[in-house]
N, C-alpha and C positions, 0 to 999 in steps of 0.2 A: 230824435231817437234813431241810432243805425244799428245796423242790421246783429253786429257782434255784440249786444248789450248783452247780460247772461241775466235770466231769473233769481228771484230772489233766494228759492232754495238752493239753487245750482251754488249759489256763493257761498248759503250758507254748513253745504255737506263739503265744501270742496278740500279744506283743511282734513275732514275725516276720510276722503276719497284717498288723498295724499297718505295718509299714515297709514292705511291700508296695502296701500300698494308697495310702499316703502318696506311695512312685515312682512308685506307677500312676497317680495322680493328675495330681502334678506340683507345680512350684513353688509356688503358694498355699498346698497342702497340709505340704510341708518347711518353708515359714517360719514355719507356723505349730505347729510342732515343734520349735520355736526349739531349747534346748540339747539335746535331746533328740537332734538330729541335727549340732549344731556347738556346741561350748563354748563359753559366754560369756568372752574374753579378759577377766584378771584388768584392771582399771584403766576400761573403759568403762560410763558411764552408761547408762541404761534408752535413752535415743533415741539414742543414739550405737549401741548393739548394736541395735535395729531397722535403723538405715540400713549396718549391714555386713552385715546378712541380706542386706539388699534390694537389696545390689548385686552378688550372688552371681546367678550364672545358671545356672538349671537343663539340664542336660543328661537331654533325657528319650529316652536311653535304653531305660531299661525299656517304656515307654509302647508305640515303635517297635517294637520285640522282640515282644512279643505281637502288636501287629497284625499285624507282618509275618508270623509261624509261624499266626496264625489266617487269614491270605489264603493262604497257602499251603495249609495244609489243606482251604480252602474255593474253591481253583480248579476244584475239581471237586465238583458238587450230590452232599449223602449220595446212597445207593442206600439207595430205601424199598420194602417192599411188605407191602402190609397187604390182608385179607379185602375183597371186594366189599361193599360198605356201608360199610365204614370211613375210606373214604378222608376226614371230615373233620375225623380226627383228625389226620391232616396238617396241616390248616389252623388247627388249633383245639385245641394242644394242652395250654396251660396255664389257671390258673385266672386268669390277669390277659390270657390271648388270644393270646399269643404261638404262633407254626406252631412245627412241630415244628423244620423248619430255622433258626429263629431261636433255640429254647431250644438248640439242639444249638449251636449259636454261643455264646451265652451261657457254656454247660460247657467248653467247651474254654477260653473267655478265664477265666473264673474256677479252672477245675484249672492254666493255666499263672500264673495270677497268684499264687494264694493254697493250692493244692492240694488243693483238694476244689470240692465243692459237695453239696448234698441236694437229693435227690427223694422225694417223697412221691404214692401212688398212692392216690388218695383217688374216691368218687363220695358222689354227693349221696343224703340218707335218702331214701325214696321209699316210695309203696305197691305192693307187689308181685301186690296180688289178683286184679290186672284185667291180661292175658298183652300186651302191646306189641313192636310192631315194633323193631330197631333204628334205621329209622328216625321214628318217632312217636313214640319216647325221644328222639332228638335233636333233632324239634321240639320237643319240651316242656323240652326243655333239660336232661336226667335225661341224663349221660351219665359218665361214666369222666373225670378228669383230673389233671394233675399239678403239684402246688405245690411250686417250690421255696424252698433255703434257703439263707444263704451260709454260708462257714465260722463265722463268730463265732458265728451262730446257732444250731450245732449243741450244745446245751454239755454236754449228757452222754449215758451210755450204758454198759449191762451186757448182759453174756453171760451165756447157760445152757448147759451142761454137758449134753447127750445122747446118753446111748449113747456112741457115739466121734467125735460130734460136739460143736462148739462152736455155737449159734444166739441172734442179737441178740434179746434179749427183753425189752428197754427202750431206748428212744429221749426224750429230753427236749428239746424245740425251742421257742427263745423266740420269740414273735412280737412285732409291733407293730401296733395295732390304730387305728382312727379312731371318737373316741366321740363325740357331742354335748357343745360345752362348759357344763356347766351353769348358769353366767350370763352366757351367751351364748347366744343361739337360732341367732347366724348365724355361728358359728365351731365349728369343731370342733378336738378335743386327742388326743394320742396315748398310748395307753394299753399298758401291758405285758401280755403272760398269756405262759404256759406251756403244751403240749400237747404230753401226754403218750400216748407210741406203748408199749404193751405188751403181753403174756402170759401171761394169768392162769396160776392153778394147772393147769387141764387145759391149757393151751399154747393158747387159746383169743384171738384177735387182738382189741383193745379201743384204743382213746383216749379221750382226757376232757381239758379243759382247766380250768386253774387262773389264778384270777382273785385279784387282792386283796379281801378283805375291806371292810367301811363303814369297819374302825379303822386301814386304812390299812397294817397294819403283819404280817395275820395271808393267807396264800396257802388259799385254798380251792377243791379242786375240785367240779365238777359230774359230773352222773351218767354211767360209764363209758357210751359208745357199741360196740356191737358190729356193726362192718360183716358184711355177708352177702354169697359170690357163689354162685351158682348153689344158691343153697339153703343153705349150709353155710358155718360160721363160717371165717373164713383161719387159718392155723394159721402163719404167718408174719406179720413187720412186713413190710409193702407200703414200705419206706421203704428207700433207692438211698445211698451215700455215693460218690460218683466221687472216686476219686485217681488218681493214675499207677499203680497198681496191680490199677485194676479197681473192684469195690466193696469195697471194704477201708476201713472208719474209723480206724482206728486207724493208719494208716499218717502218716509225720511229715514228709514230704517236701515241700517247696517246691521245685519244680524250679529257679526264679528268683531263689533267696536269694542265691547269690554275687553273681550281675549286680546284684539293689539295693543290697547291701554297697557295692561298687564304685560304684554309680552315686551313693549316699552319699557316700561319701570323695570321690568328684571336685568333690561339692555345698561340702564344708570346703574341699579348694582354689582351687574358686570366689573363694568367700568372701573368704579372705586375699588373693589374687591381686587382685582387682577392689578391695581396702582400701587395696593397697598402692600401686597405680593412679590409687587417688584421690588419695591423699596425696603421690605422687612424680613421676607423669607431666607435672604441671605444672611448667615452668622458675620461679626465684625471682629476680627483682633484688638485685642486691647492691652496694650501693655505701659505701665504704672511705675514709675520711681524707678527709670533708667534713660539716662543721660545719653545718648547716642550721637557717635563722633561723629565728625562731619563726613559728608559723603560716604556714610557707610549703610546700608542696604541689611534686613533682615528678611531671613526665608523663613516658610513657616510651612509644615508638613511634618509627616510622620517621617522622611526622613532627611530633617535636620535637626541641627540642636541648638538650643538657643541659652546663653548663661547670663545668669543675674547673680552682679558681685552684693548689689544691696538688700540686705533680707527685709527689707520693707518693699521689696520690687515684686509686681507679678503681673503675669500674663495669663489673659481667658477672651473666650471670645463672649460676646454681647447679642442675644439674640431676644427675638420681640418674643413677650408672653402674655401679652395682653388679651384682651376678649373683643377688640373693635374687631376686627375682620372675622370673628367665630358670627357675630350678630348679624352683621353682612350676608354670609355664607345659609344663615338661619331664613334670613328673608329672601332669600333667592330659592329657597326649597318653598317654601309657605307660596309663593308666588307662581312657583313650579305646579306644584297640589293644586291650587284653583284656577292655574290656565288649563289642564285635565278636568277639573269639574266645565267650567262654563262652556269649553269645548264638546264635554258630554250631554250638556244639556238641550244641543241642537236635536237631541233621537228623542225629549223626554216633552212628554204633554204634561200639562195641567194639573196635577194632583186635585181628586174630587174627593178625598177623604180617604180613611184606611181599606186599602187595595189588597184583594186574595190572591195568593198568587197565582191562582189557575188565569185572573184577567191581566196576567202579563204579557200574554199574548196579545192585548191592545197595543201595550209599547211596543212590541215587535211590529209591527202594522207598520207603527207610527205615522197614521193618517193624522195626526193633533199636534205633530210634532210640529219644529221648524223648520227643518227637514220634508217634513212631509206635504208643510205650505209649499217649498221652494218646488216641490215635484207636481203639486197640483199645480202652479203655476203657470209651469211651465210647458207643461202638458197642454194646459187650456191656450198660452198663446200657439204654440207650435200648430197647434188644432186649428185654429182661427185662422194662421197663416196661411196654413197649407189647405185650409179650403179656399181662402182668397185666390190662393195661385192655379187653384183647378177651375175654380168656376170661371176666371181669367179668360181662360183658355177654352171653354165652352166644355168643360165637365161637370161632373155630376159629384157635389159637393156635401152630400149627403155621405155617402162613400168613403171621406176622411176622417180617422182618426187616430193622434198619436195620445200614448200614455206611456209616461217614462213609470220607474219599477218605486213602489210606494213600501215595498217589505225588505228594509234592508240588513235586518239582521238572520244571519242563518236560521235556523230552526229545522230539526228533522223530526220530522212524525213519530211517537213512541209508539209499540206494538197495542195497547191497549187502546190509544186513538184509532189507530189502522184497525182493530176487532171491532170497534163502537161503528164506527162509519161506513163496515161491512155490512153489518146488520143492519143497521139505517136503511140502507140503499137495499137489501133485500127484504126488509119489511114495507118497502113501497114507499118510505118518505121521501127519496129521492133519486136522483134519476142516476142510471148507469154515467152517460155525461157529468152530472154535477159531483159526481164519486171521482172520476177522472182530475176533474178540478181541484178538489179539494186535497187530491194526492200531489197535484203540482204545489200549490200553495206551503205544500207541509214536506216541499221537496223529495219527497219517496221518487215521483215520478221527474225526470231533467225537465228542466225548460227547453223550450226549441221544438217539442213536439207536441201536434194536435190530437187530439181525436179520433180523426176520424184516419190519420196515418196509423196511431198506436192501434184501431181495431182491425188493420188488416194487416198488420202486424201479427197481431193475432192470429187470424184467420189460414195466414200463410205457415205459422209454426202448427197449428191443428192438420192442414190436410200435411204438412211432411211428417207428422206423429202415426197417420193410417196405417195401418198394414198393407203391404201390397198385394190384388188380387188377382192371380195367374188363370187364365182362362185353361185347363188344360186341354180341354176338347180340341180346342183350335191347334193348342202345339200339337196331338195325335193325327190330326188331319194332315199338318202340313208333313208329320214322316212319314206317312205314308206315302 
């Protein structure tokens, strides 16, 4: 066994990864998938079957779909809070720069496109002898970060057995690397290796990466590294697999597989539809019982004229009236209709029987959604991450927590909500605070402000509403 074998699920989503990416991408990407996503029609030539590719029009679908469920989740900024000192792991939170609200983007469009992605909590070797600030670690640039992975790159992975638990105690992640090209000073080429996440025998946390060999053909690694936090080896892989299920690798789901299916098939009816178009939408001359001299040319236009000495002769033109390409046209729309439905259905839970409309307000939540999986998720690993990376570093990891925004459709509070929940809150059921909340939630009040800023907000518009009071005595004194 070496070290690139891939998993057996990795092989088996990897066909679905591909056509994913391929819709996500978009046309360039499909034509270049030639039969792989449209059958070569038996009878046509190599250029004849490029130019019925290339008169197919991609409907991008899929593309739209994800942006849209990713603006929707991101109408509203995660909620972040991290330790004093920490805050520039907000800013700063992967190994190529990217803020933490950018990688948090990133995961959501890659777990709805492909169903996963990897995270890897990694810091730099350092000397530990000399005691540093956290901040005079982040000057020196010695800090906590996280690299991630896409799906394809994840390619294998085993479980240990403990106790009455199951724990990931190997990870294999392929990388791509940038080396100097060696007859080239001013170019550089892209190189494979392997790094390896694992557990030794005492369950002790190690990587190491594996490189080719001079002969090209033999994988060899370099000396196990053993990260340290707080004194003491990690006795878990620091490494995140986000699905719709949380962190769960092994999980199979592509939440978008039907909609690329679909968005496929309508790519083949393209295809035939716009072939058929080409070869039939033009009218053909036709002209019947007229012997035409050699080398003689006819025009044809409103202004020429064209004469037939035989009264059995005539001229019309020839155009398709068939109904093959109306049925074509028919299933590119039906196809249309339910790449909109299954796209919709990333906001909708579960149907538990007939639903009032006042608890539609559940689906606007959409905590049940699929949607709302991909947000719990995602939340939960980022959480996870990002106290790894504080307690790292000798924080206080209790102090973290991210949640991305779980309510993504608008909704604005009706006046009759807003009277109900006044009254609540001054019959004592609840708190001036949980009034404030519930005005956020139901958007009266913006997002971006707390509390306890909006009450001295407050406080500040009451005392400039006073009246001002003139001492007069004091002004008689001083004219005197």
């Amino acid at each position: 066994m070496t070290v690139e074998v891939t998993h057996a699920l990795h092989d088996q989503l990897a066909t679905q990864w591909q056509r994913s990416r391929d819709a996500i991408a978009g046309q360039e990407a499909i034509i270049a998938g030639g039969d792989a996503y449209v059958p070569k029609p038996s009878g046509l030539e190599t250029s004849e079957w490029k130019a019925y590719l290339n008169r197919g029009s991609w409907y991008g679908a899929t593309r739209r779909t994800i942006d849209g469920m990713s603006g929707l989740m991101f109408r509203k900024d995660p909620h972040i809070e991290l330790p004093a000192g920490y805050e520039y792991l907000e800013t700063l939170a992967t190994s190529d720069g990217k803020s933490l609200r950018e990688l948090a983007d990133s995961m959501v469009e890659e777990v709805l496109g492909v169903g996963r992605m990897g995270l890897l909590v990694d810091f730099p070797t350092i000397d530990t002898s000399q005691p540093r600030t956290v901040a005079q670690a982040e000057q020196d640039g010695d800090r906590p970060y996280l690299s991630t992975y896409v799906a394809e790159s994840i390619i294998n992975w085993r479980w240990r057995s403990l106790k009455a638990y199951r724990i990931l105690d190997r990870v294999i992640l392929h990388e791509t690397v940038s080396v100097q090209d060696p007859n080239d000073e001013f170019n550089s080429v892209d190189s494979d290796q392997y790094r390896e996440l694992g557990l030794d025998e005492v369950g002790d946390y190690y990587q190491r990466v594996w490189t080719l060999a001079d002969d090209k053909k033999t994988w060899v690694a370099d000396e196990p590294l053993y990260p340290v936090s707080r004194g003491q080896n990690l006795r878990r892989l620091p490494f995140f697999c986000v699905t719709t299920m949380g962190d769960f690798i092994d999980s199979s789901i592509l939440p978008l597989i039907d909609l690329v299916d679909l968005n496929i098939a309508h790519w083949k009816n393209s295809c035939d539809y716009e072939h058929g178009l080409h070869f039939t939408g033009n009218p053909m001359p036709v002209i019947t019982g007229y012997d035409a001299k050699e080398g003689e040319s006819i025009t044809i236009g409103s202004q020429a004229c064209l004469t037939l000495t035989d009264p059995q002769a005539k001229a019309f033109y020839m155009e398709f009236t068939g109904v093959g390409l109306g049925a074509i046209a028919e299933a590119m729309k039906k196809k249309e209709s339910r790449m909109a439905t299954v796209g919709s259905r990333l906001l909708m839970e579960d149907p538990k029987g007939v639903e009032a409309a006042d608890t539609a307000a559940i689906h606007r939540a959409g905590e049940n959604s699929v949607l709302g999986s991909i947000s719990a998720a995602c939340s939960g690993v980022l959480t996870r991450a990002y106290k790894l990376m504080v307690d790292w570093t000798g924080g206080n990891q209790e102090d973290v927590n991210v949640q991305l925004n779980m309510d993504f459709l608008p909704w604005s509070m009706d006046a009759q909500m807003v009277t109900a929940l006044v009254a609540a809150q001054q019959t004592g059921l609840f708190s001036k605070q949980t009034l404030f909340q519930k005005f956020q939630e139901g958007e009266v009040i913006p997002q971006g402000i707390d509390y306890e800023t909006d009450q001295e907000r407050i406080e500040e518009e009451m005392m400039l509403a006073l009246p001002m009071v003139v001492d007069t005595g004091q002004i008689d004194a001083n004219q005197q």
